[in-house]
C-alpha positions as CSV (number, residue, x, y, z in Angstrom):
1,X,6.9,-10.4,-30.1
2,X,4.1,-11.1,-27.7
3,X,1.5,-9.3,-30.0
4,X,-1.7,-11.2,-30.4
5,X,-4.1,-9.2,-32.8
6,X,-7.2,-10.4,-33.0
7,X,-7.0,-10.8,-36.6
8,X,-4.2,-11.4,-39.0
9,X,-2.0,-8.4,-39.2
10,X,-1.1,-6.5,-42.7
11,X,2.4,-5.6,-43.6
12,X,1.7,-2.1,-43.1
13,X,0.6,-2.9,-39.4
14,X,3.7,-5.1,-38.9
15,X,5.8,-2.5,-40.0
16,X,4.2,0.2,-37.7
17,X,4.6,-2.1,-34.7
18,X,8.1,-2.4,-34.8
19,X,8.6,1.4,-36.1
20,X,6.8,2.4,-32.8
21,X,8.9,0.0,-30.5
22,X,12.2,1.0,-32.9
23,X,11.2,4.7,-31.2
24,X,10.8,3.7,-28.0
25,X,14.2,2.0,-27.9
26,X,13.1,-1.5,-27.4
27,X,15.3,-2.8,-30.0
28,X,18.9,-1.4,-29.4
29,X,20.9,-0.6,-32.4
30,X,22.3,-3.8,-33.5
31,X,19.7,-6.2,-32.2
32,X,18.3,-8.9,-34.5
33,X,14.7,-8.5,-34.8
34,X,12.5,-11.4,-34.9
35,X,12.9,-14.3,-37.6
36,X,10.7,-13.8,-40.3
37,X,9.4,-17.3,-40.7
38,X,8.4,-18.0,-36.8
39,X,7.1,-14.4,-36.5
40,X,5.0,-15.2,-39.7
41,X,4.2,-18.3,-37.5
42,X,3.5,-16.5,-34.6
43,X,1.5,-14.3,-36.3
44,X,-0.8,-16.3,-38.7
45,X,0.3,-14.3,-41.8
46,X,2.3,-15.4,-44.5
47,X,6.1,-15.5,-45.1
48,X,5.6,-12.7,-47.8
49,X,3.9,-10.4,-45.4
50,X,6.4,-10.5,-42.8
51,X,9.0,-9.8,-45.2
52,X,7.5,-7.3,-47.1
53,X,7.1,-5.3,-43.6
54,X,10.5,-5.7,-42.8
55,X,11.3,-4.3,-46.5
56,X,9.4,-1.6,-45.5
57,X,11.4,-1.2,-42.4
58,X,14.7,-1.2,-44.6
59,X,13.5,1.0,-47.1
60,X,13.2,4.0,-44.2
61,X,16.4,2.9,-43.1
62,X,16.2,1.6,-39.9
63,X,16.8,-2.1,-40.7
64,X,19.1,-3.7,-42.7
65,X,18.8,-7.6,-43.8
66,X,21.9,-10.2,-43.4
67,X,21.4,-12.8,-46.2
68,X,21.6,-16.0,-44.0
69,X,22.0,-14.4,-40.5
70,X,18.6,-11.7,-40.3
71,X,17.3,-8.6,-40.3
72,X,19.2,-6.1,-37.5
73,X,18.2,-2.6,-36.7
74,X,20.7,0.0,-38.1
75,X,23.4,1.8,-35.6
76,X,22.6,5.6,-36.4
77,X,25.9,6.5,-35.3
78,X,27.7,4.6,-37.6
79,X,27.0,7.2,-40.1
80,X,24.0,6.2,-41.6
81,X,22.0,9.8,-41.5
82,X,18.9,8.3,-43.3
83,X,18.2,6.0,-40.3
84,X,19.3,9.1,-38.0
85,X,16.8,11.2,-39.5
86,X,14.0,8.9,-39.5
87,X,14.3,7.9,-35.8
88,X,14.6,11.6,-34.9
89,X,11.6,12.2,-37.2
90,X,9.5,9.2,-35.5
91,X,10.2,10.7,-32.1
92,X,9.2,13.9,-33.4
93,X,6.0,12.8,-34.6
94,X,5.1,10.9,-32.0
95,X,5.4,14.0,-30.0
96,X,3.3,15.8,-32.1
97,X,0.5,13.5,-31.8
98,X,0.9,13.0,-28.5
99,X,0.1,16.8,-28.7
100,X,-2.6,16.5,-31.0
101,X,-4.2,13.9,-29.0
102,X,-4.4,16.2,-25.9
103,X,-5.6,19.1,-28.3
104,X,-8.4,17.1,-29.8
105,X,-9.5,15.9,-25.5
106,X,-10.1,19.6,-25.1
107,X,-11.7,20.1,-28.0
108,X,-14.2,17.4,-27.1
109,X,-14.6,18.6,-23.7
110,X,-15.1,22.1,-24.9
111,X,-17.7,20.9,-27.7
112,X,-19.7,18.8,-25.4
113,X,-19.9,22.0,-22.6
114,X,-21.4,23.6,-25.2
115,X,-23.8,21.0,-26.4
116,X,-25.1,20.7,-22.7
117,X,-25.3,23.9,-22.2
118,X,-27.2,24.7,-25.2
119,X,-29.6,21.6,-24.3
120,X,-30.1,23.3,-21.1
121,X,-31.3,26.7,-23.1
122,X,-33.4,24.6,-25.2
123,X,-35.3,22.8,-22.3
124,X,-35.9,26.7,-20.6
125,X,-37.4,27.7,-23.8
126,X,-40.3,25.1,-24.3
């Protein structure tokens, strides 16, 4: 998966990871992701957590497990409107943050203007 936090990851943050590369299209409907056990490995978590993230995964819909053969990312054209809906509403809100992100830059920009130029007032007044 060629992720090395620099501290053991949560299931929550294993989860995210592969939401975010689910969005981005790196795994292709179909495609196996990872086994649990040498990603567990990999990532110096337990078994639990590794499979608790891709429970997670499943329970949005955009995994399903295999008993014996893995865990495979669901074909949203194959009917499955749950998994369509959540990869339309990933890319939607990764969009909006995207958005958000550039909002809050200005802000900052726009806040720090301000600060300078009421440090400049300040210094003309003493």
């Amino acid at each position: 998966m060629d992720w090395k936090p620099a501290k053991p990851p949560t299931a929550k943050e294993i989860a995210a990871r592969f939401r975010d590369r689910l969005a981005a299209g790196t795994y292709s409907p179909g495609a196996r992701l990872p086994g649990a056990k040498g990603l567990a490995k990999e990532l110096g978590v337990s078994l639990m957590t590794v499979q608790s993230a891709y429970k997670q995964l499943a329970d949005d819909g955009l995994v399903e497990g295999r008993p014996g053969s893995g865990t495979y990312v669901v074909d949203p054209q194959k009917g499955d409107q749950t998994a369509n809906q959540t990869a339309l509403g990933l890319r939607e809100l990764r969009s909006q943050l995207s958005h958000v992100t550039s909002q809050l830059s200005e802000l900052r920009d726009r806040v720090e203007r301000l600060e300078a130029a009421r440090s400049g007032v300040a210094d003309e007044n003493q």
